[in-house]
N, C-alpha and C positions, 0 to 999 in steps of 0.2 A: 314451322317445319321441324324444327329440335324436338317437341313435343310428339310429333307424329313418327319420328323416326327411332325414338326412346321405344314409344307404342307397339310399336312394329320389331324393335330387338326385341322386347319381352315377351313378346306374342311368338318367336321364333325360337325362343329358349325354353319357351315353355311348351311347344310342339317336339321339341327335340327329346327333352325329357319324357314325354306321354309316348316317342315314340320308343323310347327306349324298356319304359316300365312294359309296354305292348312285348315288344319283343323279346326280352326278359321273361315274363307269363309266357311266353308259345312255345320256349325251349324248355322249360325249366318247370314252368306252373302244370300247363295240362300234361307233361309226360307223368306226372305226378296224379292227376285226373285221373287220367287213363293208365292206371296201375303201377307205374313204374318206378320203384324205392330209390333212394340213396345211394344205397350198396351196388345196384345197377349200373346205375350213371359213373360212378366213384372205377367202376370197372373199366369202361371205360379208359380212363387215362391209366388205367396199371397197362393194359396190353392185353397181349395173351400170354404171357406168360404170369397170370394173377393166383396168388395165393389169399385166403383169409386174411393174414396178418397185412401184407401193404394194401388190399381192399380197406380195409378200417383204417390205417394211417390217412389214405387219401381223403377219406368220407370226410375225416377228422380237420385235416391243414386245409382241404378244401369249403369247409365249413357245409356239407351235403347235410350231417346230421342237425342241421338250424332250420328255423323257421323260416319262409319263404320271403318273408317281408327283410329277414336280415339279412338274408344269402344278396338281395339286390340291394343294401343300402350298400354293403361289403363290395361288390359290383361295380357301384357308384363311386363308390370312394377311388374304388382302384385306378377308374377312370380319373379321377384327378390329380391323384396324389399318388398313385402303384398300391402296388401292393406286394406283400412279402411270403413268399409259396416255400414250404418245406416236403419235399420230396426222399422217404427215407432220411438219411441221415443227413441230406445236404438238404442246406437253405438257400434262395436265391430269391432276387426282389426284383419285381415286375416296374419297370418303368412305365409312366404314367405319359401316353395315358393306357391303360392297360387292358386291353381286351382278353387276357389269361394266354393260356397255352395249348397249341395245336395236339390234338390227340394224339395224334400218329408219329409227328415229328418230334416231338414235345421244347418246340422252340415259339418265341414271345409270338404271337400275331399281330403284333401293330408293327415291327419292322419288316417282316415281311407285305403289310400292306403298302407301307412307305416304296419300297422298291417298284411296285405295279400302281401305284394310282399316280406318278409319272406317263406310264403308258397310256393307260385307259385318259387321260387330260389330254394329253397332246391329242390321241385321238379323236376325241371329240371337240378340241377346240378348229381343230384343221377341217374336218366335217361340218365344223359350224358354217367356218368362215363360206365355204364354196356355194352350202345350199342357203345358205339366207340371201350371197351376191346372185345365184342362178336365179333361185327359184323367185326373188320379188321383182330383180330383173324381166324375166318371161312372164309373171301373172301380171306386171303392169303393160308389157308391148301387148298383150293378149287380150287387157280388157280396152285397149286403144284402139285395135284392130277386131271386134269382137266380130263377129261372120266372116272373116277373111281368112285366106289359106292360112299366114303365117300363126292366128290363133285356132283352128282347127286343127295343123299339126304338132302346136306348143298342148294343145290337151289333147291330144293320141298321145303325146310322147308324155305327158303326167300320167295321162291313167296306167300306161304300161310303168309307170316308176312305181307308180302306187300298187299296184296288182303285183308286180314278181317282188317275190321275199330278195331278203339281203343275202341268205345263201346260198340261192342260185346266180344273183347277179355275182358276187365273191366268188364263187368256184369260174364261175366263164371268164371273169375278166384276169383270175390267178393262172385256168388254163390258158389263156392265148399269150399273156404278156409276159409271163413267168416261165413257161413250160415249150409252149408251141414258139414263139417269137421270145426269145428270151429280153427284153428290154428291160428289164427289171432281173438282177440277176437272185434276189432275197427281197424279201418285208422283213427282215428282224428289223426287231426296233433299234437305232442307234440312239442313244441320249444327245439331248438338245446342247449342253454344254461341250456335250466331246466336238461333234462337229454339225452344226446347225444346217449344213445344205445336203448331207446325209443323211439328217434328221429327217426333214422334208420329204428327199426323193425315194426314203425308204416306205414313208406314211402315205406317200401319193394316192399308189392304189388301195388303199383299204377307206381312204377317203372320200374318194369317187363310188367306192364300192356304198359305202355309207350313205354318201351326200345324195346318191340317185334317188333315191326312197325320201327322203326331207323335201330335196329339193324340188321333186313333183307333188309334195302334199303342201306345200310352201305357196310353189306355182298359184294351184286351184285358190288357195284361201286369199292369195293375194288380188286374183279376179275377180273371185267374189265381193271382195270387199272395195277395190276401184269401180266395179259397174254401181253399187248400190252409191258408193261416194259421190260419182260424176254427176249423178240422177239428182242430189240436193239441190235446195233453193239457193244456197250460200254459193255454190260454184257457179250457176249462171250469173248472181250476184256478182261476182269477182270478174269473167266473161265479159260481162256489160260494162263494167270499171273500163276496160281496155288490157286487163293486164296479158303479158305474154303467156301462151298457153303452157311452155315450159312452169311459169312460175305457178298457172292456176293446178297444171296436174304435181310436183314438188310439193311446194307449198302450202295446199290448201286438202287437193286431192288425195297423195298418197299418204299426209302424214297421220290425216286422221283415220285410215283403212288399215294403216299397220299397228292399232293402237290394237288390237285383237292380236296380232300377231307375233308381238311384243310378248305376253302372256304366256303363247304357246312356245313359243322360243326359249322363257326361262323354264317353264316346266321338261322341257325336251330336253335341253342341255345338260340338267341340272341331273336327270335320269338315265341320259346315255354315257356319263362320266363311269355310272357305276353297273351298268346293265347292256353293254355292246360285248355281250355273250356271244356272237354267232360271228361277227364282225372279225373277235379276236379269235375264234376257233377255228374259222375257216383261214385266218392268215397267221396262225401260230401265234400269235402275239401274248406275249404274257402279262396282260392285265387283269384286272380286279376280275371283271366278269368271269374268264377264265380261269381266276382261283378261286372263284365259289363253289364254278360248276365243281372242280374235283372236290372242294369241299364235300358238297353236299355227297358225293358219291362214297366218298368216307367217311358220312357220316361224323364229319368233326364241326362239332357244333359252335366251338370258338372263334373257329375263320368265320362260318355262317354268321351269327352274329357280328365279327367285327364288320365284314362285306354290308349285311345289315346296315348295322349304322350310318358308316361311313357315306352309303349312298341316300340314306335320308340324310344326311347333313348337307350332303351336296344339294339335293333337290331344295330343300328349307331356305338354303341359302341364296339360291338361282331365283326363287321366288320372290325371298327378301329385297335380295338387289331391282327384280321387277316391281317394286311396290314400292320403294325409293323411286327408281327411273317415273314413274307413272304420276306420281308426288311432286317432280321436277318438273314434266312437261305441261301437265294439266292440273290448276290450280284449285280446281272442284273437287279433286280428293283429298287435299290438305284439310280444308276446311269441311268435308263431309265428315 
């Protein structure tokens, strides 16, 4: 088990790093491809108020006039250990880990990340929790009752979760309970530490708003994978034992129909920590997704990247921890 789990952090460090050198090349490599100098780029962080002389300083401290292989070891480093920017006649050192400085703003990017990927977590741990209890809840009474009302209505009511986007269901559900019925008097986000049950009642609806969409695509895969379950030889096998049916659909039936579903849940999680873009714009919330989007619309390439990263670390990780869990329950992928 030690060995497998060694195996598997090396394997996850060494994805993190390919994803960084990738993304590192798309900002930095091909705008270089596709014609664009140093002095360009270097402009950038002066502003617009850019003369010659601070173009060349920047090019300079920022290391633009180096080779591409160094600009990222420099990068790399920063990431561990900072790094140290002089700006004109001031110097000032980038704490590590250092994803550089915001164009526009020209303040660090990793503590401005720290501020929102509190938000973007909690929201998608709260989103977790409702659609994995709904949705395996309803795809196991679904594939129990399979021709009956209660699972012809549980999949009308999936495929309409799966069919309408997340910002239509967010705008109806912010018009009626926010606007039209005020029950809800704000979503701002309050932090988990100020006060935990304001935490909660503020997250509610952006959760539900979330959780509809999972929790019907959850639904389906969780039917799928009980009717094909029930259908083995090993469940009649257990049937014929005498065991109670509780324990043949628990025990036997759902655990091995969620081992699929396990998979999809770390890749989901691990991706809407850092991409619930639509989630957080339609309820103001100021998380990572939402300081990409203005990222990207400013063109400030050091948010993008750090947003980058950060959510491949999270997905790397979510997958990690799934490949551990999988190692724990089933003994056949230790020893594969």
């Amino acid at each position: 088990m030690a060995a497998y789990i060694i195996r598997r952090v090396f394997g996850a460090l060494v994805l993190l790093l390919v994803v960084s050198a990738v993304t590192f090349g798309i900002f930095f490599l091909v705008p270089r491809l596709g014609g664009q100098t140093a002095t360009q780029l270097a402009t950038q962080y002066v502003g617009k108020d850019a003369n010659p002389e601070s173009i060349a300083a920047i090019k300079k401290n920022l290391g633009f006039d180096q080779p591409i292989y160094i600009q990222y070891w420099d990068y790399l480093k920063g990431l561990f250990v900072g790094a140290d920017y002089k700006f004109g006649p001031d110097a000032t050192h980038c704490s590590a880990p250092c994803f550089g400085y915001s164009f526009k703003s020209h303040i660090e990017v990793w503590p401005q990340l720290t501020q929102r990927i509190p938000v973007s977590f909690s929201l998608a741990v709260g989103a977790a929790v409702i659609w994995v209890i709904f949705g395996v809840t309803i795809g196991v009474i679904s594939a129990l009752r399979k021709g009956k009302p209660v699972d012809r209505i549980s999949m009308f009511i999936a495929l309409a979760g799966v069919s309408l986007p997340i910002f239509f269901t967010g705008q109806i559900l912010s018009g009626l309970f926010v606007y039209q019925w005020p029950v809800w008097d704000s979503t701002d986000y309050v932090p988990f530490t100020q006060n935990p049950a304001d935490w909660a009642w503020h997250l509610l609806l952006p959760w539900i708003s979330l959780a509809f969409l999972f929790s019907a695509l959850y639904a389906r895969l969780t039917r799928a994978g009980m009717l094909e379950t029930m259908g083995e030889d090993y469940i009649r096998t257990a049937r014929a034992k005498g065991l109670k049916e509780s324990v043949v659909v628990s025990k036997h039936g759902l655990r091995a129909a969620l081992t699929p579903i396990v998979t999809i849940f770390g890749m989901d999680f691990g991706t809407l920590v850092g991409t619930a873009v639509l989630t957080e714009t339609v309820f103001s919330l100021q998380g990572i997704g939402a300081y990409s989007i203005q990222a990207i619309r400013d063109n400030d390439l050091p948010i993008v990247m750090g947003v980058t990263l950060v959510a491949a670390f999270f997905i790397v990780f979510c997958n990690l921890i799934v490949d551990l869990v999988y190692a724990a329950i089933d003994p056949r992928v230790r020893y594969s």
